[in-house]
N, C-alpha and C positions, 0 to 999 in steps of 0.2 A: 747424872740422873736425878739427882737430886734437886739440881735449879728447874726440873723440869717439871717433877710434882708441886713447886713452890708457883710453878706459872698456873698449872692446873688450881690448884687451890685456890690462888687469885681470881682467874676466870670466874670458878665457880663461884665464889663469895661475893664478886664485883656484877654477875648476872641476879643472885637471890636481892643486893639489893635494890638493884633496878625494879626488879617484879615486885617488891615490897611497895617502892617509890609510886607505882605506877598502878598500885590497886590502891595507894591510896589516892591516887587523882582520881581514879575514873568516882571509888567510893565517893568522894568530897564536891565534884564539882557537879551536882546535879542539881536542875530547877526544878524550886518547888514555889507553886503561886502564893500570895498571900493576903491578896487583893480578895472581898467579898466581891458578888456579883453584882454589876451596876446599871444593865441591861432591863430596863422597866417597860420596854416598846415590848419584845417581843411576847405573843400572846399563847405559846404554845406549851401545854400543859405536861406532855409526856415527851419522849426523845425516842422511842420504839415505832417504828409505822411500820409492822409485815403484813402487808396488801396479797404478797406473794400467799402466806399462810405456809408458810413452810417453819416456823415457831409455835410450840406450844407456851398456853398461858401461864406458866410455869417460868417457863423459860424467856418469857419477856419481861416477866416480874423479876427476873435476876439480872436482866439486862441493864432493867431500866435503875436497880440498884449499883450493880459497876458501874452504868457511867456517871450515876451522881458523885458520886467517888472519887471518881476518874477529872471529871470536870473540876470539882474545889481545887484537886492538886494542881494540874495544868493552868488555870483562868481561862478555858474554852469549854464553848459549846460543843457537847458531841450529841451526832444526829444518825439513827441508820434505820435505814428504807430499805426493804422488798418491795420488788412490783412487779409483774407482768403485761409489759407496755409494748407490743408487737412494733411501735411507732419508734422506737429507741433502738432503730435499726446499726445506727453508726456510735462509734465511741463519741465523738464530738456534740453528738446529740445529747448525750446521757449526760458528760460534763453539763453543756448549757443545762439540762434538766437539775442536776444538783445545786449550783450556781445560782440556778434563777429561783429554787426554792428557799434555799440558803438567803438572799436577800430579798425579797416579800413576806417571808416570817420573820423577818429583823434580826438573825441569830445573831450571837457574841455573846460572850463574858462581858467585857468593858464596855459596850456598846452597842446599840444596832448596829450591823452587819459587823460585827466588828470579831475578836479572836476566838475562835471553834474548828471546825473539821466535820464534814459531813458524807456519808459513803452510804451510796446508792447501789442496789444489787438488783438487776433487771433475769429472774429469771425464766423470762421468754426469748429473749435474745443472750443469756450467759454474757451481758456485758457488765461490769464493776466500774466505778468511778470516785475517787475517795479525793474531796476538794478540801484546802486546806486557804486558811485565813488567818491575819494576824499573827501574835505569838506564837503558833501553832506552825503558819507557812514559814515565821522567818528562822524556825529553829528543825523544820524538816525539809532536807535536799531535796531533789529529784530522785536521787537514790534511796534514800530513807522510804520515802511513798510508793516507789516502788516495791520493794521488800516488804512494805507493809502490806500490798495488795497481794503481793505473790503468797506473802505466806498465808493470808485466807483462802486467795482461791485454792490453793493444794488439798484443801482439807473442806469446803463447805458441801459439795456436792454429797458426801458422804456424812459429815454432822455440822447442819447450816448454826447451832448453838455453840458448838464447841469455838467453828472457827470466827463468830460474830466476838467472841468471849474474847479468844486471841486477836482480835482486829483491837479489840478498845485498849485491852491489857499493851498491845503492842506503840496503839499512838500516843498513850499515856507512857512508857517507855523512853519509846525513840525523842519524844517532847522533851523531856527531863534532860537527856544526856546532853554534857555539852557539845556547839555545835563542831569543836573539832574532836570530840569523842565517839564518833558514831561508829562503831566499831561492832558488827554484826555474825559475829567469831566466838564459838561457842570456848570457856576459858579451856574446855578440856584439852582442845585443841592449840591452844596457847602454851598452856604447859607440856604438852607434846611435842612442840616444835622447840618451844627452849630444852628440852631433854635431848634432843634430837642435835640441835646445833654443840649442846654441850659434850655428845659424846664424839661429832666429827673432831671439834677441836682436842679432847682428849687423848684419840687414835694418830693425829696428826701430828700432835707434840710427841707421842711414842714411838710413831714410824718413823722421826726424823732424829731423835737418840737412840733407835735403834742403829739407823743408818750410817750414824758417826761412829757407832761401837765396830760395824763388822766391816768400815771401806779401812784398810789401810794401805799405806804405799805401797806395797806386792800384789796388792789386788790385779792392779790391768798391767804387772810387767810380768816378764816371760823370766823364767831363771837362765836364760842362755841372751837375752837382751830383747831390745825394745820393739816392737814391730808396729808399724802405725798403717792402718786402713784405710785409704780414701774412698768414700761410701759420696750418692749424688741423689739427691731423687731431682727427676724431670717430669715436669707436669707438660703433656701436651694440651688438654684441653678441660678449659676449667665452663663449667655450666651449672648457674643455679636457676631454681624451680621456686617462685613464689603463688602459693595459692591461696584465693580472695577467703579471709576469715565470714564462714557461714553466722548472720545474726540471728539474736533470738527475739522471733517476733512472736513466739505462741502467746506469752502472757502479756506481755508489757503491750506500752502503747506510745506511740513516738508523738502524740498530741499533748502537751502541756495545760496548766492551768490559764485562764484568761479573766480581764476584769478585775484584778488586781488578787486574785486565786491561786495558791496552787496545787499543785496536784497528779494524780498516777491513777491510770486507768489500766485492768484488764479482764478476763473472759475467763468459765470456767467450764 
């Protein structure tokens, strides 16, 4: 019993430092820019365009102060539009639209067209487009941009500020982290599961010193001698069911970034 709480105790102490280990990575290995801006082509004064008018001027004067912010830390351009463009009928159109805006105002941090992120929200057609360039695309996935768009649309229809607020806080985020740390897992939930794994293996090493304390040799014999059962199972017919995993298309968008962009589209 005793070598059995000495394993538990190991476990436990050999999992605490791993979670130690590993909140000190995620803490340490974050990008932070350090580069001023070097970008003198581009000519555009402000980073707020709601065309849509769904912002008040309150709430674009806070905007336009998170992404200055937002922008020194990362070394990109950040850009977001409202519009009401009945013509941006398709997701591919809205991409080209951010894209083609995104390079004719010369955006970038280090350069004309060079590293930022621009997200376009059309809502006449509820379609999203959030393009990524430079530092910005080569340190956010396809999945990263995705999550990124998912988790505005869930919330803008209801408060276009709040979730404009979490779009920038979020690509200034996901930008920083390193690019094999993108880890989208709230910690509670981390520590829930190591709590979780810790008490299977706890119950596991007790069931199985239970089990040695109460089998002994009289256990499966008889006090008049030994009787052995020849037990069979016979399968006649074996039949399995595979069915096609349903996709999720409400939000996302199977079109990618192009022209050397990348990027995550969806609808809200």
């Amino acid at each position: 019993m005793a070598k059995t709480y000495r394993r538990i105790l190991i476990f436990i102490v050999i999992l605490g430092v791993l979670m130690g280990l590993l909140g000190k990575k995620f803490a340490g290995d974050q990008y932070v820019n350090i580069e001023p801006r070097k970008n003198t082509e581009c000519t555009l004064t402000k980073r707020v365009f709601d065309d849509a008018d769904v912002l008040t001027d309150e709430e674009e004067k806070n905007l336009e102060a998170l992404i200055a912010e937002k922008e020194e830390l990362i070394g990109g351009d950040l850009v977001l539009i409202t519009t009401n463009d009945a013509s941006l009928d398709t997701m591919e159109k809205l991409r080209d639209y951010a894209q083609n805006y995104y390079k004719e105002n010369k955006l970038g941090w280090d350069q004309p067209i060079g590293s930022g992120a621009i997200y376009v929200d059309d809502w006449e057609t509820r379609y999203t487009w959030l393009a990524t360039r430079g530092i910005v695309k080569d340190r956010l996935s396809k999945d990263n941009t995705d999550y990124i768009v998912d988790e505005t649309n869930d919330i803008v229809n209801k408060d276009p500020y709040k979730a404009y607020t979490r779009l920038i806080n979020l690509i200034a985020e996901e930008t920083q982290k390193s690019p094999m740390f993108h880890i989208n897992i709230s910690p509670i939930w981390v520590l829930l599961g190591c709590l979780v794994v810790s008490l299977i293996f706890v119950v596991a090493q007790l069931s199985g010193q239970v089990g040695k304390d109460t089998v002994k040799k009289s256990t499966y014999v008889k006090k008049d001698g030994v009787q052995m059962n020849d037990k069979k199972d016979v399968f006649l017919h074996s039949h399995v069911t595979r069915t096609k995993r349903k996709s999720d298309d409400d939000s996302g968008s199977s079109c990618s970034g192009t022209d050397d962009f990348g990027g995550s589209g969806g609808s809200h």
